[in-house]
TIKOL-27815 format. One record per residue (C-alpha): residue in three letters; residue number from 1; x, y, z. Coordinates in nm, 2 decimals, padded with zeros to 4 digits. Example, Ala and Ser with C-alpha at 12.3 -4.5 7.8 and 13.67 -1.06 7.14 Angstrom:
   base   lotor       c1       c2       c3
    ala       1    01.23   -00.45    00.78
    ser       2    01.37   -00.11    00.71
//
This chain:
   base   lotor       c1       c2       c3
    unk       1   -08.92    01.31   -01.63
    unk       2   -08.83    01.31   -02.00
    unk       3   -09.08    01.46   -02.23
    unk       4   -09.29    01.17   -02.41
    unk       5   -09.13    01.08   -02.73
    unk       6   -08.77    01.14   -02.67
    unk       7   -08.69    00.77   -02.67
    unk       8   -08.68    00.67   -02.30
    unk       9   -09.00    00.55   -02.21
    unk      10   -08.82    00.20   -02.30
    unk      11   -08.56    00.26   -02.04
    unk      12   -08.55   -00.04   -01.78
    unk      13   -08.41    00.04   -01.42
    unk      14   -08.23   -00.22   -01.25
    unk      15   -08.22   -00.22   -00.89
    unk      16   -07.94   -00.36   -00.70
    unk      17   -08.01   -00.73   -00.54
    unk      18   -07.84   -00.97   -00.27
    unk      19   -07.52   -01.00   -00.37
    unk      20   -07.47   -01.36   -00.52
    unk      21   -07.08   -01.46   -00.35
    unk      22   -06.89   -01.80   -00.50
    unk      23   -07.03   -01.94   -00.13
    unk      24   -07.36   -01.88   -00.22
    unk      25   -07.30   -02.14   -00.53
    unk      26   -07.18   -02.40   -00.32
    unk      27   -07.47   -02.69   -00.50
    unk      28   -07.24   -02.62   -00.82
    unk      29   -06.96   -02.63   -00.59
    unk      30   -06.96   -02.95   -00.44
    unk      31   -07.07   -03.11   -00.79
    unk      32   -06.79   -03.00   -00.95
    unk      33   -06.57   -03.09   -00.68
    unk      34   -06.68   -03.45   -00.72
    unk      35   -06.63   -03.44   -01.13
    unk      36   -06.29   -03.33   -01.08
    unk      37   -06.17   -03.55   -00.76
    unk      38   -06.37   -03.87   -01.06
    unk      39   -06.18   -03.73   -01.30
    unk      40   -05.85   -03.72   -01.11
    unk      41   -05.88   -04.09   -01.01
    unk      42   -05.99   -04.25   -01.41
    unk      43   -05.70   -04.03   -01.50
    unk      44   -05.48   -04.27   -01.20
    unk      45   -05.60   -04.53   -01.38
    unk      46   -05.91   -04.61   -01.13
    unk      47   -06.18   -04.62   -01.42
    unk      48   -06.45   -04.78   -01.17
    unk      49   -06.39   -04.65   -00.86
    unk      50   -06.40   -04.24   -01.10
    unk      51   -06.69   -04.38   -01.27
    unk      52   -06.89   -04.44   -00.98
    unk      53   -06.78   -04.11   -00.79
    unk      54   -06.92   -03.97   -01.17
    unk      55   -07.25   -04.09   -01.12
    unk      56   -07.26   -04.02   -00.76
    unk      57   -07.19   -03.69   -00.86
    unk      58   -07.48   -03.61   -01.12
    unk      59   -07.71   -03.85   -00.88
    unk      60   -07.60   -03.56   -00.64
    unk      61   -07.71   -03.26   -00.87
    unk      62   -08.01   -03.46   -00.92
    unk      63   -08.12   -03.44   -00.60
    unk      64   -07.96   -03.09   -00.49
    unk      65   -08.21   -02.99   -00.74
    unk      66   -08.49   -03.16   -00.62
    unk      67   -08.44   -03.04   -00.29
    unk      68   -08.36   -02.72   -00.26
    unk      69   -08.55   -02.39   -00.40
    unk      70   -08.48   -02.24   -00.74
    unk      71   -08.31   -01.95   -00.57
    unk      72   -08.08   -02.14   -00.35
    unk      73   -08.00   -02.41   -00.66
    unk      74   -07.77   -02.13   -00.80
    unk      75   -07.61   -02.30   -01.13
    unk      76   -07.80   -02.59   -01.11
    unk      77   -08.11   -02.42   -01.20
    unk      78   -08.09   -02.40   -01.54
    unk      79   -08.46   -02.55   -01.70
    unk      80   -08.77   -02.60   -01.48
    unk      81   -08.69   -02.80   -01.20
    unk      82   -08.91   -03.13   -01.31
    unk      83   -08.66   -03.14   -01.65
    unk      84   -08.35   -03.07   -01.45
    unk      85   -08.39   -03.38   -01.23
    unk      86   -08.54   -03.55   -01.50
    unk      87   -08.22   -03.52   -01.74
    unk      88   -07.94   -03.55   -01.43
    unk      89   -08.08   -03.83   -01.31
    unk      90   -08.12   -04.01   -01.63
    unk      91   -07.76   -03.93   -01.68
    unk      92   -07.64   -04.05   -01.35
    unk      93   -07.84   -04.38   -01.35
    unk      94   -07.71   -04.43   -01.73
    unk      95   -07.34   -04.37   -01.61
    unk      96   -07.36   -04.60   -01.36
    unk      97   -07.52   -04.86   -01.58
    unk      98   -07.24   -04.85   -01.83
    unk      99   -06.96   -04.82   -01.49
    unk     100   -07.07   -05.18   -01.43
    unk     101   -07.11   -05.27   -01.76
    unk     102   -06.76   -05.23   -01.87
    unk     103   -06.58   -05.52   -01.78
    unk     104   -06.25   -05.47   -01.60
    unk     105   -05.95   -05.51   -01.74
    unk     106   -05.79   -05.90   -01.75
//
């Protein structure tokens, strides 16, 4: 034990947890794999068909979030759970308002 005063009674231990693998963020995975693959096809020129894998995407995170526990959300967790699902699934009913809002091309 250090004597009392020397400066470490601030010292914080940390103890080694579960290791947290790339498969263990597989919500944050699959979410992102579903941006890209939207992005890939507007970029193909497939603006509706990206735009509505977009929204099916953060519709997805939406309800990832919802349903699993803050530990197993991984990267999705990143407010409390109520204004995470709040804000991804007001942004994935808004993209797919505006998908079928754009008119396609004449």
């Amino acid at each position: 034990m250090a004597p009392s005063g020397s400066g470490d009674d601030n010292v914080i231990v940390l103890r080694p947890g579960r290791s947290r693998g790339i498969l263990r963020e597989w919500p944050i995975i699959v979410v992102l794999a579903g941006v890209v693959l939207a992005m890939a096809l507007i970029a193909m020129d497939a603006f509706r068909r990206g735009s509505v894998v977009l929204s099916a995407s953060v519709l997805l995170a939406a309800f990832l979030r919802l349903l699993l526990p803050d530990g197993d959300a991984g990267m999705l967790a990143v407010r409390s759970k109520r204004i995470d699902v709040i804000t991804l699934g007001l942004l994935g009913i808004g993209v797919t308002v505006f998908t079928f809002w754009v008119p396609p091309p004449s």
